[in-house]
LOSE-293864 format. One record per residue (C-alpha): residue number from 1; residue in three letters; x, y, z. Coordinates in steps of 0.25 Angstrom, whole numbers, plus 2048, in hexadecimal, padded with zeros to 3 digits. Each point is the difference from the previous one (the first is absolute). Layout:
# residues N
- NUM / Ala / X / Y / Z
...
This chain:
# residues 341
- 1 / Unk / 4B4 / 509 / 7DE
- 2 / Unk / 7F8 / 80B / 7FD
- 3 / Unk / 7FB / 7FB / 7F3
- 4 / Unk / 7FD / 7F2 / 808
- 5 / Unk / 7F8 / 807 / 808
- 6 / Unk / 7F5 / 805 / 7F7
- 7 / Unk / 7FC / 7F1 / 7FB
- 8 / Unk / 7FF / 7FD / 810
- 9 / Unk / 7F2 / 7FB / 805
- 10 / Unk / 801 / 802 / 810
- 11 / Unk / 7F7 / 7F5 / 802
- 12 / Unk / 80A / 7F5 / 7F9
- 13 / Unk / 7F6 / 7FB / 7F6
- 14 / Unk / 7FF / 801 / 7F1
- 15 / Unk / 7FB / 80C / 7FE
- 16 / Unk / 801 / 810 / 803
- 17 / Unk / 7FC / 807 / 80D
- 18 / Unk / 7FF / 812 / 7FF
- 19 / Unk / 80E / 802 / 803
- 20 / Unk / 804 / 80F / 802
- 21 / Unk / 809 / 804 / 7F6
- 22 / Unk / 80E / 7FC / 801
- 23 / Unk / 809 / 806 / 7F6
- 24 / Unk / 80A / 80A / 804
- 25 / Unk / 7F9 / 80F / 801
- 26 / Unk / 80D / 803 / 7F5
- 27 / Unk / 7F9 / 7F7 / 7F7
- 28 / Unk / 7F2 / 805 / 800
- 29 / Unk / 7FA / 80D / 7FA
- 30 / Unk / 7FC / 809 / 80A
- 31 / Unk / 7F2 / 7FF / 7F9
- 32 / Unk / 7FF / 7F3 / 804
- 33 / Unk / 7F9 / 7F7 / 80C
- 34 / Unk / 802 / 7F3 / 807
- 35 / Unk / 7F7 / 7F4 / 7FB
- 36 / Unk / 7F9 / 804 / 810
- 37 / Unk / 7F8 / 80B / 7F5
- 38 / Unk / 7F2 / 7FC / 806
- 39 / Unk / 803 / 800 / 810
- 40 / Unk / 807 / 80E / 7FB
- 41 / Unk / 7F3 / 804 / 7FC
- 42 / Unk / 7F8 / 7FB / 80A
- 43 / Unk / 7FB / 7F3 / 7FA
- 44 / Unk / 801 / 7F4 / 80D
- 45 / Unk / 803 / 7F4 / 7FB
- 46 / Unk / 7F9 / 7F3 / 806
- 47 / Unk / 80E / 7F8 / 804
- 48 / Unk / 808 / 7F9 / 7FB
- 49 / Unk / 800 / 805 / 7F2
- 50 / Unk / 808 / 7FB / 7F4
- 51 / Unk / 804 / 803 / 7F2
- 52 / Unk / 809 / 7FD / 7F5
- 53 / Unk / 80D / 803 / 801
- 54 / Unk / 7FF / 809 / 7F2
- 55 / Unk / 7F3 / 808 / 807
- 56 / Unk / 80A / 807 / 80B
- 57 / Unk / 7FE / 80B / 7FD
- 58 / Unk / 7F0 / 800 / 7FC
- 59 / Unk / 7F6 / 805 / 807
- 60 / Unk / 7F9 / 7F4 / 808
- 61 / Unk / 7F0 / 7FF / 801
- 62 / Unk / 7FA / 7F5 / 806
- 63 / Unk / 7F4 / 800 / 7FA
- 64 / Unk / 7FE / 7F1 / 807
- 65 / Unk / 804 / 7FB / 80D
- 66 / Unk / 808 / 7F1 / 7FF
- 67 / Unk / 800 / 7F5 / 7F7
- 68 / Unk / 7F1 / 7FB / 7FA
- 69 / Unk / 806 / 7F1 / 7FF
- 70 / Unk / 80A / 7FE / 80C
- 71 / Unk / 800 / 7F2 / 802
- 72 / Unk / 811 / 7FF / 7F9
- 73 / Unk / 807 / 7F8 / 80A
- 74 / Unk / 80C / 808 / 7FD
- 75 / Unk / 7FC / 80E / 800
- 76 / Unk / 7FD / 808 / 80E
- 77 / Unk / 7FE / 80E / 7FA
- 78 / Unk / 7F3 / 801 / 803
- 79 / Unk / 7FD / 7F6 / 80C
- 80 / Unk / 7FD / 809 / 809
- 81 / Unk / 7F7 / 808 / 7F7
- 82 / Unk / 7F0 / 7FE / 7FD
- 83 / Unk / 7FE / 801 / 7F2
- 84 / Unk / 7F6 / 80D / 7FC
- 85 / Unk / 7FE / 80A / 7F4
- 86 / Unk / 802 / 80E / 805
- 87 / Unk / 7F4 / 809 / 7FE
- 88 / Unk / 803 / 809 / 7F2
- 89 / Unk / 7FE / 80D / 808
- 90 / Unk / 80A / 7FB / 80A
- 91 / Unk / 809 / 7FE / 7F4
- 92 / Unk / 7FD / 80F / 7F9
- 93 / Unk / 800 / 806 / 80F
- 94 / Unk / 80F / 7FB / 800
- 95 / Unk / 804 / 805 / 7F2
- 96 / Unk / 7FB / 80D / 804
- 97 / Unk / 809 / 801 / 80B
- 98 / Unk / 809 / 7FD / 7F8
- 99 / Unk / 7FD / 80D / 7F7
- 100 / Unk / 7FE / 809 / 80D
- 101 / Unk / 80E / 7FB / 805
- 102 / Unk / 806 / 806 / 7F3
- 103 / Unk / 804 / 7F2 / 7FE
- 104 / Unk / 7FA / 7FF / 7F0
- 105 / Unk / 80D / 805 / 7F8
- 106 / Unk / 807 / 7F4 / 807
- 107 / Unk / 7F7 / 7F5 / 7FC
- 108 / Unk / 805 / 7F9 / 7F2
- 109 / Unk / 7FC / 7F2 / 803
- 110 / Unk / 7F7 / 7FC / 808
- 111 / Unk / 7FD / 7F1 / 809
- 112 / Unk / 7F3 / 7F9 / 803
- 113 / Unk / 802 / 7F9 / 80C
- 114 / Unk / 7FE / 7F6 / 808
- 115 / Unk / 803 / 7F2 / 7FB
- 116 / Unk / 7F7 / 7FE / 7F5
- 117 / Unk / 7F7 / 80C / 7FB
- 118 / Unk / 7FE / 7FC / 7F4
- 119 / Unk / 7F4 / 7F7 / 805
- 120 / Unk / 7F8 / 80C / 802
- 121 / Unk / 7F4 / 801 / 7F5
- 122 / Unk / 805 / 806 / 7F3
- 123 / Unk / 7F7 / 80C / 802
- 124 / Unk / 805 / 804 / 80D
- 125 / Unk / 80E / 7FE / 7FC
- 126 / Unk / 7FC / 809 / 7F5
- 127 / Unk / 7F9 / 80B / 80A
- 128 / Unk / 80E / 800 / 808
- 129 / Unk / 809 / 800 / 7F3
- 130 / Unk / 7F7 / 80F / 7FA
- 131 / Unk / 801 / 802 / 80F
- 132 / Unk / 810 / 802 / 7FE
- 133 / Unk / 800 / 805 / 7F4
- 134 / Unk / 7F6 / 80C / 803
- 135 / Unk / 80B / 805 / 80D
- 136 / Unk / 80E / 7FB / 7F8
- 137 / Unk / 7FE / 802 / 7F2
- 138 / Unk / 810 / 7FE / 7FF
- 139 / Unk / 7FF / 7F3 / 805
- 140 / Unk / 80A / 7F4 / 7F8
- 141 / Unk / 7FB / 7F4 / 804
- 142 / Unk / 7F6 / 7F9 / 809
- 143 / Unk / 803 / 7F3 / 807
- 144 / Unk / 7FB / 7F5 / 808
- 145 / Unk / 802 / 7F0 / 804
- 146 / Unk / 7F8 / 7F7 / 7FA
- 147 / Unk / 7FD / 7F1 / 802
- 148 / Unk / 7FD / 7FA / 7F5
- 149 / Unk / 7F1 / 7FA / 804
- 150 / Unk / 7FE / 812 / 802
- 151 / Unk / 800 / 800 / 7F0
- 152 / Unk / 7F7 / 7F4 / 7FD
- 153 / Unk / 7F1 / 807 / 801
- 154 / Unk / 807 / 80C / 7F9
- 155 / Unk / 7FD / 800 / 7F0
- 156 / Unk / 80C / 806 / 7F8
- 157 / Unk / 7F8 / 80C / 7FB
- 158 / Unk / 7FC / 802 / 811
- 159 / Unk / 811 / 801 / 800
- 160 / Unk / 802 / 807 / 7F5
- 161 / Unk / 7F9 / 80B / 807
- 162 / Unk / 807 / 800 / 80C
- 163 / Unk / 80D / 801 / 7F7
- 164 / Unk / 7FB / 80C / 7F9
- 165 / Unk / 7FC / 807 / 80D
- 166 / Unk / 80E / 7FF / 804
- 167 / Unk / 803 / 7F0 / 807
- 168 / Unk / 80C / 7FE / 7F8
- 169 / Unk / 806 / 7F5 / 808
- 170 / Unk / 7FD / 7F3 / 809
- 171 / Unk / 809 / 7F9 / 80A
- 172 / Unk / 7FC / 7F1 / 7FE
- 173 / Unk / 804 / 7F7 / 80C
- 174 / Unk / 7FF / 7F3 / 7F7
- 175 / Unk / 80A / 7FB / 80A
- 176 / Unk / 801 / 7F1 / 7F7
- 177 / Unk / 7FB / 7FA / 7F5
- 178 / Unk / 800 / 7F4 / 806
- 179 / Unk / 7F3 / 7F9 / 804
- 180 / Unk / 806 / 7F7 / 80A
- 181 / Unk / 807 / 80D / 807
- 182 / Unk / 7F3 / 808 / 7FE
- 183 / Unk / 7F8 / 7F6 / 805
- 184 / Unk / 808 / 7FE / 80B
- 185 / Unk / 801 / 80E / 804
- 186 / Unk / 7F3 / 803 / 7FE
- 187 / Unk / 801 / 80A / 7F7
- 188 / Unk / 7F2 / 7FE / 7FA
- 189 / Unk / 805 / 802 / 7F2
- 190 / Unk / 805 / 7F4 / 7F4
- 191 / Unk / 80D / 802 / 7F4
- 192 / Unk / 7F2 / 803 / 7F9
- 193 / Unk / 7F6 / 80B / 808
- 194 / Unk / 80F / 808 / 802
- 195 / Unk / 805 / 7FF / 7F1
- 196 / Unk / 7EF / 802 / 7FC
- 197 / Unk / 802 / 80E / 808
- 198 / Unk / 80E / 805 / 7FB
- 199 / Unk / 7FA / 7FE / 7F2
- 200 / Unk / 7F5 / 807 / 803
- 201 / Unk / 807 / 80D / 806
- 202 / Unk / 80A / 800 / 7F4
- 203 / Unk / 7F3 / 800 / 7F6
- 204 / Unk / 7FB / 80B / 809
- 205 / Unk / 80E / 807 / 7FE
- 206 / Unk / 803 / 801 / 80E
- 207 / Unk / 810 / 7FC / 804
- 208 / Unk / 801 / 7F4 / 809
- 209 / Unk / 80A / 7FF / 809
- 210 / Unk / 803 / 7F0 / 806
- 211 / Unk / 804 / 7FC / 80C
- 212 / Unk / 806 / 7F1 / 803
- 213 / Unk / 807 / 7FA / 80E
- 214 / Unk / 80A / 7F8 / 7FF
- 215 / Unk / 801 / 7F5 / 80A
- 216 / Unk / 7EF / 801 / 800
- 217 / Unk / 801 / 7F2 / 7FC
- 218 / Unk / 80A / 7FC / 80B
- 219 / Unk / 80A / 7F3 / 7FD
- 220 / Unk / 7F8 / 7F6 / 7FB
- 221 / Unk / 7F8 / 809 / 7F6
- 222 / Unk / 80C / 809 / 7FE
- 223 / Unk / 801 / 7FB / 7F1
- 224 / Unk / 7F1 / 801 / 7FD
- 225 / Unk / 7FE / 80D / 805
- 226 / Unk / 80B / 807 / 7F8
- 227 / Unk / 7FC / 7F9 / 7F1
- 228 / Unk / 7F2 / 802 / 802
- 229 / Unk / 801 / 810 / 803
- 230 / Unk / 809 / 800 / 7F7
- 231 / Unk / 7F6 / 7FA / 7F5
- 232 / Unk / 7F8 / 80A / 805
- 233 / Unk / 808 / 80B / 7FE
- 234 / Unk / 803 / 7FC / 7F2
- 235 / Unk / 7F3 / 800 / 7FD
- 236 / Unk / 7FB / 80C / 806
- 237 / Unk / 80D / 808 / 7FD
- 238 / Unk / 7FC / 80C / 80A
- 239 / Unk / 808 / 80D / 7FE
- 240 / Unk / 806 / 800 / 80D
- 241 / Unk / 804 / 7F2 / 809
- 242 / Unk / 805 / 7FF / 80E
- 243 / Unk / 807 / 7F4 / 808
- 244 / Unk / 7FD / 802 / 810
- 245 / Unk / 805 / 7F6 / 80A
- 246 / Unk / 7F4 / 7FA / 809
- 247 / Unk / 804 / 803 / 80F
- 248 / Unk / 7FA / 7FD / 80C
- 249 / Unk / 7FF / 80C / 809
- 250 / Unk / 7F6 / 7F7 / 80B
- 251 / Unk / 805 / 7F3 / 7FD
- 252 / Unk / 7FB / 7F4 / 7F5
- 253 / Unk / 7F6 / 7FA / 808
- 254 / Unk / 7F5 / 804 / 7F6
- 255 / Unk / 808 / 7FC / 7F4
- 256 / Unk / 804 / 7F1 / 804
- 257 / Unk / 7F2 / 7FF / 804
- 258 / Unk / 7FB / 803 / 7F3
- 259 / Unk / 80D / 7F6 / 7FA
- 260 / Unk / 7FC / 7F7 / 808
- 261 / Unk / 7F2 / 7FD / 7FA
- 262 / Unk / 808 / 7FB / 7F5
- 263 / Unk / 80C / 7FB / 800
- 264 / Unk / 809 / 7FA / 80B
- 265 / Unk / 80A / 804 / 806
- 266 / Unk / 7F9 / 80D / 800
- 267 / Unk / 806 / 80D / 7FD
- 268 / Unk / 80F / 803 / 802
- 269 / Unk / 807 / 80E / 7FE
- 270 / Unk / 809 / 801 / 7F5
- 271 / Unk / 80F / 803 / 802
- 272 / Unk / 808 / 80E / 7FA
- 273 / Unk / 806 / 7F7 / 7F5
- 274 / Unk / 7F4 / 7F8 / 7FE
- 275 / Unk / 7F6 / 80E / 7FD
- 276 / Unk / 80C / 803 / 7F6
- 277 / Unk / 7FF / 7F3 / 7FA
- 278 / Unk / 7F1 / 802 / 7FE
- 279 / Unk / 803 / 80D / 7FB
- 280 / Unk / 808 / 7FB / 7F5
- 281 / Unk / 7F6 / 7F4 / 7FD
- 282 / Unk / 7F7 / 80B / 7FF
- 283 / Unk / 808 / 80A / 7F7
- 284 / Unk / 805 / 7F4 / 7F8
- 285 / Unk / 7F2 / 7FB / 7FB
- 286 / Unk / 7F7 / 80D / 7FD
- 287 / Unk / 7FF / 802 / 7F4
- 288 / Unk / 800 / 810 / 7FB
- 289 / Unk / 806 / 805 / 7F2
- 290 / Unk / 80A / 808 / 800
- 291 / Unk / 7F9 / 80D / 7FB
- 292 / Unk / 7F6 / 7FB / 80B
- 293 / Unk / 7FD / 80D / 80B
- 294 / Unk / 800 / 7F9 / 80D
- 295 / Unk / 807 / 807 / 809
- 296 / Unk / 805 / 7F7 / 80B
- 297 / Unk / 804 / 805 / 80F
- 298 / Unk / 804 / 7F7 / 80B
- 299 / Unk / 806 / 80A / 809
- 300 / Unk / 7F6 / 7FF / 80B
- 301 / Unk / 806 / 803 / 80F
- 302 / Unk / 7FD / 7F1 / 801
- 303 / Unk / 807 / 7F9 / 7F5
- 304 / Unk / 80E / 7FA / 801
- 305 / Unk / 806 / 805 / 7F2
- 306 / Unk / 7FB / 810 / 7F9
- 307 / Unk / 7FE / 7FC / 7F1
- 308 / Unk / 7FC / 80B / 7F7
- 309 / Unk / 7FE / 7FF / 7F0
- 310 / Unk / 7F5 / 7FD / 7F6
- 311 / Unk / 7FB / 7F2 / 7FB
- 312 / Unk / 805 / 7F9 / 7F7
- 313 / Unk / 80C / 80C / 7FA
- 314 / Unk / 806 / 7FF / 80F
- 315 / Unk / 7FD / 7F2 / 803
- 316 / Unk / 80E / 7FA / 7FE
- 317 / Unk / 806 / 80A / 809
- 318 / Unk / 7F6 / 7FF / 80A
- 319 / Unk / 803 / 7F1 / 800
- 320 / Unk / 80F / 802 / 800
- 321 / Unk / 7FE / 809 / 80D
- 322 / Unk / 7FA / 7F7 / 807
- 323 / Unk / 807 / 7F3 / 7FD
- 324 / Unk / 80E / 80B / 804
- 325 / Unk / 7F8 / 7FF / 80E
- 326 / Unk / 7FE / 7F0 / 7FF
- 327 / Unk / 80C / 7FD / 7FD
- 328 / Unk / 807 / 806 / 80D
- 329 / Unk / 801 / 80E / 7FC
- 330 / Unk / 7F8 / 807 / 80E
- 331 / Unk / 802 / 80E / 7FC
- 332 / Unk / 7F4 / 803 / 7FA
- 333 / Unk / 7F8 / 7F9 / 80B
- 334 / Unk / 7F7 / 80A / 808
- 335 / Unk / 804 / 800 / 810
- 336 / Unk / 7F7 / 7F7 / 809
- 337 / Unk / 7FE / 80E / 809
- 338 / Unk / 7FA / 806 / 7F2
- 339 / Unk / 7F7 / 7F7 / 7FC
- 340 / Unk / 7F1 / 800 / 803
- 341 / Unk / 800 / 80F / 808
């Protein structure tokens, strides 16, 4: 339960929000602080706030407030928030809280938050990365989301410089690759503008993390959805690639609006057997070598089935765990009560 609980979003929705800590006290080194390590230092956080499920225990600056795009029908994250860039000495005045709190020899990796600060200009990003650096200079890895249309006014040298002052990671939320379910969703993005910017950032030399939803395309797009990310994915081969289920926390009104623009009848939700079906389409047609890197997850809180491996050397097992699962075998299955906490 306990290692469940660490992949939890309270909010239900694919993707992470600061959680305390969860692991056993026994487990941790008494050296060691919960992922709450700004609101121990005094930072407040504009709520609610998210984050990867591997960024638990990073430090968490917000050094913007909501989403810049946030028009997806079927993201709420950020709904209730007016998108802003938070004033640079608002940013350092919180790092140096960070530093008076005794804080410092804790931070190893460090998040930018909130939905999407990599639409920030290259040279503020740059101002906040030397920012970091200058108070935690035993600092791993910097992270942040990132929607692909953040990466297309960014040149690949500009990138390249954000990767050698410490940005080593980006969270992409391509969500599809298809155009239909993109279109529909209101994404603001194409299979081309998302595969353009992962190509760019692994140029750049920064790692890229990919997130898909099963079930965004609902039952009559299901099959779509799944080949085309999976074309995607192929294509891009990102080092780490993550299935999330799409819930709906405050209903689909605004999806099956969206849906109903272009098809009829308009959205309808995918049963627990139909999101593992697309999940096999999905793992059966992309297309990775086997020495190929991509780490694949789909073990978020809102998912059916946990799936762990690389792509392609894991690929047959993967596939043979989740067709154990079709075929009647509900052992594996994630409880209804813990999906989507």
């Amino acid at each position: 339960l306990l290692s469940t609980l660490s992949n939890i979003d309270v909010y239900a929705f694919p993707y992470f929000k600061a959680l305390p800590a969860l692991a056993p006290q026994s487990h941790r080194r008494a050296t060691e602080l919960s992922s709450t390590l700004g609101e121990q230092c005094g930072i407040e956080y504009d709520e609610p706030l998210f984050r990867p499920p591997a960024e638990w225990r990073s430090l968490i600056l917000q050094v913007t407030i909501g989403c810049s795009w946030n028009r997806c029908t079927f993201c709420e994250m950020y709904q209730d928030k007016s998108f802003r860039a938070r004033p640079i000495g608002d940013i350092e005045d919180e790092l140096d809280e960070v530093v008076a709190a005794g804080g410092a020899r804790y931070v190893r990796d460090v998040f930018l938050a909130d939905g999407d600060a990599m639409t920030l200009p290259t040279g503020v990003l740059e101002r906040i990365l030397d920012a970091i650096r200058e108070r935690f200079p035993r600092v791993r890895r910097v992270s942040s989301y990132c929607l692909p249309r953040n990466i297309r006014g960014k040149t690949v040298d500009a990138l390249a410089r954000l990767r050698m002052k410490g940005l080593s990671l980006v969270y992409v939320g391509c969500e599809s690759g298809s155009d239909t379910v993109l279109s529909a969703v209101c994404k603001g993005e194409t299979f081309e503008s998302s595969l353009d910017a992962l190509n760019k950032l692994q140029d750049a030399g920064i790692k890229r993390s990919v997130m898909i939803l099963i079930g965004l395309g609902g039952r009559n797009c299901s099959e779509e959805h799944a080949t085309r990310s999976a074309a995607l994915c192929s294509e891009a081969r990102p080092e780490f690639l993550s299935l999330l289920t799409t819930s709906f926390p405050r209903g689909k009104g605004r999806v099956e609006e969206g849906y109903g623009k272009i098809e009829k009848p308009s959205f309808q939700e995918l049963s627990t057997r139909e999101s593992l079906e697309e999940m096999k389409i999905f793992l059966d047609e992309v297309d990775i070598p086997r020495n190929g890197r991509t780490i694949f997850r789909s073990d978020h809180a809102s998912n059916y089935l946990i799936l762990k491996g690389r792509l392609g050397r894991d690929r047959e097992k993967l596939l043979t765990e989740l067709q154990t699962a079709l075929d009647g075998d509900e052992s594996g299955l994630r409880p209804e009560w813990l999906r989507g906490l």
